[in-house]
Structure formats: structure tokens, C-alpha cells
C-alpha positions in Angstrom: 0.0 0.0 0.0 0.9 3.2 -0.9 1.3 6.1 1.7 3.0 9.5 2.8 5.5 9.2 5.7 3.8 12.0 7.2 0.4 10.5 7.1 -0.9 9.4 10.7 -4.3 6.9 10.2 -3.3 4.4 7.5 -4.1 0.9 6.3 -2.5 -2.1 7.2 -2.8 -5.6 6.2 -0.6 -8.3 6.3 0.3 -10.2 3.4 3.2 -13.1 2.4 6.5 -11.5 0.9 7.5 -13.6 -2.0 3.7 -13.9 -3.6 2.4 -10.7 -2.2 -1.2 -12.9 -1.4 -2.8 -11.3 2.0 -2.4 -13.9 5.2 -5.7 -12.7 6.7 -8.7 -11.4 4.4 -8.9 -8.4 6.7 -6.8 -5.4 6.9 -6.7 -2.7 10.1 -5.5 0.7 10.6 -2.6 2.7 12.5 -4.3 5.9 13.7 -3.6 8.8 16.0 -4.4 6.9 19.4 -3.7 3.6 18.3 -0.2 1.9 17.0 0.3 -1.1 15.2 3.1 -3.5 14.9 4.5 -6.8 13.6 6.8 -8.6 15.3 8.3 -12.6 15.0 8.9 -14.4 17.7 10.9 -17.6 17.2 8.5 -19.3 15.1 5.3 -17.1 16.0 4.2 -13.4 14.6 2.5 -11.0 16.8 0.3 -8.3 15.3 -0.2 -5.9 18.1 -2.1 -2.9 18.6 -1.4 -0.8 21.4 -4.2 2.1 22.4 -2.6 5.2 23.1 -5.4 6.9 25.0 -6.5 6.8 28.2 -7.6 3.0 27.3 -4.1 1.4 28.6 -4.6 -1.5 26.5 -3.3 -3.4 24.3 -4.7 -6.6 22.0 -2.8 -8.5 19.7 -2.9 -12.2 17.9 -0.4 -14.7 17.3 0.0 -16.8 14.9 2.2 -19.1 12.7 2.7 -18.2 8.7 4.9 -21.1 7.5 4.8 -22.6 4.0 1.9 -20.4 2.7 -0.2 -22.6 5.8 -1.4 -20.5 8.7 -1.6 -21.9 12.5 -4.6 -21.7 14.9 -4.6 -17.9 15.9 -4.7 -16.9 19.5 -6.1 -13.5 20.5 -5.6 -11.6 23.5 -6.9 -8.8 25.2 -5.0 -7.0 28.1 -6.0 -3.7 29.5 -5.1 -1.7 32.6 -6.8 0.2 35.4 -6.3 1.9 38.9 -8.5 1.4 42.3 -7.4 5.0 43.3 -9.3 4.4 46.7 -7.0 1.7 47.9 -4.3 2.7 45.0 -3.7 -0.3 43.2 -2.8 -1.0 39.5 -5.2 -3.7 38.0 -4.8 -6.1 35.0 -7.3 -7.7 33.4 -7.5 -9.5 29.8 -8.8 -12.5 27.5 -7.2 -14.9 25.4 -9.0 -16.9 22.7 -8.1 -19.5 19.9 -9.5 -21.1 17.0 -7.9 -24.6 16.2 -9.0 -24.1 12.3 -6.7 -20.9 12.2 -9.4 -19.2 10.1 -11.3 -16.3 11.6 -14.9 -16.2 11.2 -16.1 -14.6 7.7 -18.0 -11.3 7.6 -17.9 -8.3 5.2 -16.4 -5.9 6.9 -14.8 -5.5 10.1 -10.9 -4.8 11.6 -8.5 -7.7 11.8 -8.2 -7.3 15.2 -12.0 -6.9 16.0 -12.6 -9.7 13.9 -10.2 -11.8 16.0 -11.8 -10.7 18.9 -14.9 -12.6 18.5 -13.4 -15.4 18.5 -14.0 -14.9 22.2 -17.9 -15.6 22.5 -18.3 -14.3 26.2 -17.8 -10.5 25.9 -19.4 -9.9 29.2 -16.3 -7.5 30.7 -13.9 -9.4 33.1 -13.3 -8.7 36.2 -10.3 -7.3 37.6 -7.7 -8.9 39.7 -5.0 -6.9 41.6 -1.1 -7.1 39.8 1.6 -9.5 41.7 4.8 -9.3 41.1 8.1 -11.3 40.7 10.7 -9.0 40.8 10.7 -6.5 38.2 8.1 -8.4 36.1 4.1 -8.3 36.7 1.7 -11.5 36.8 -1.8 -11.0 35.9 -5.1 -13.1 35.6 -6.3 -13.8 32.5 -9.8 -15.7 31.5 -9.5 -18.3 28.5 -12.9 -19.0 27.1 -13.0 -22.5 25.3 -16.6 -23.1 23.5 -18.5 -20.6 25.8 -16.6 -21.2 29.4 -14.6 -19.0 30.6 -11.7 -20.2 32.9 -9.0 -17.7 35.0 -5.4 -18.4 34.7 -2.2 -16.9 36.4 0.4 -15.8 34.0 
């Protein structure tokens, strides 16, 4: 996709570098609050976005892209807030899969909101209070598997 360096909300969509064929059938966008990146980890990609607003959030899916075959993608959702009263950071998130590694056909839609409903409990999660382990933080996280929704520590 074409673009000007200075432009701030553009397209983005992810597509394989030798055939130029899009990996996902959805695109999404980089825009003024919210950033976008790409990222490999050992075998796996992450395509993040990270809200820039008052939100303190950030969702992302990984997947793998190997041999023109994509893996089951896994979606999560992490977002921050603060219990000012007792003045406590808080973490809470979601992480869902699907073992086809196809995401559920509609018209139009984000790649990341797409991925999202994957997850089909979107009543809001509660909160759980950070722990730490020296300078890294563990947080809660539900995993919903066909409609039940189970809390682990990570």
C-alpha cells in the first residue's frame, strides 16, 4: 500500500512477501491513538495494537505463517486500570483461539476486531490486583474455550 510518511491513520494488512497474497482477508488501521506493529517471535508473529489513549490497553494475535499454511490464531486482550481508593494498579485481559486458524467470515470488520470474536463471552472481566516477581508483573487472564470462561495466572 501506498502512503506518505507524514500521514498518521493508515491501512494495514498483512500479506506473504514472495507472492504478495494477503495472510488474513482483513486489513486494520494505524491511527492517531492507536499503534500497530509486527513482530516474529521464534516461530510465531504478533500483530499488536497498542491504544494510546486513556484505554491502557493493548490486543494482539499470534500466529504461525509457515509454507503459505497459517496456524490456529490466538487473541488476546490486556488492558489496565487503577483502584485509586485503595491505590492499586489492576490487569485484566482475555485470550482466545481457534484450532481451524481461520477467523470467522463477515464483510467488513478490523482484523483485530474480527479476532476478537473469537472470544464468545464478551461480558467484561473482572479485575484482579497485579503480583509481582521481581521486576516483572503476573496478571489473571480468562481463556474461554466453547462458551466457558476459565481464570489463569500468568
Amino acid at each position: 500500500m501506498e502512503r506518505n510518511v507524514d500521514d498518521i491513520s493508515y491501512k494495514v494488512e498483512l500479506a506473504d512477501a514472495e507472492n504478495g497474497k494477503d495472510i488474513f482477508s482483513y486489513f486494520d488501521m494505524n491511527e492517531t491513538t492507536e499503534s500497530v506493529s509486527l513482530q516474529k517471535y521464534g516461530e510465531r508473529y504478533v500483530f499488536s495494537k497498542v491504544y494510546l489513549d486513556s484505554t491502557k490497553a493493548i490486543e494482539f494475535i499470534s500466529f504461525k505463517y509457515d509454507n503459505k499454511h497459517l496456524s490456529p490464531v490466538n487473541y488476546y486482550y490486556i488492558e489496565s486500570s487503577i483502584d485509586f481508593n485503595n491505590n492499586v494498579k489492576k490487569w485484566s485481559g482475555k485470550e482466545c483461539d481457534t484450532s481451524a486458524g481461520k477467523m470467522p467470515e463477515k464483510k467488513d470488520g478490523l482484523l483485530l476486531q474480527v479476532a476478537s470474536e473469537l472470544c464468545v463471552n464478551q461480558n467484561k472481566l473482572s479485575y484482579g490486583p497485579n503480583k509481582y516477581t521481581g521486576n516483572d508483573i503476573l496478571f489473571y487472564l480468562s481463556q474461554i474455550t466453547d462458551g466457558v470462561e476459565k481464570n489463569s495466572f500468568l
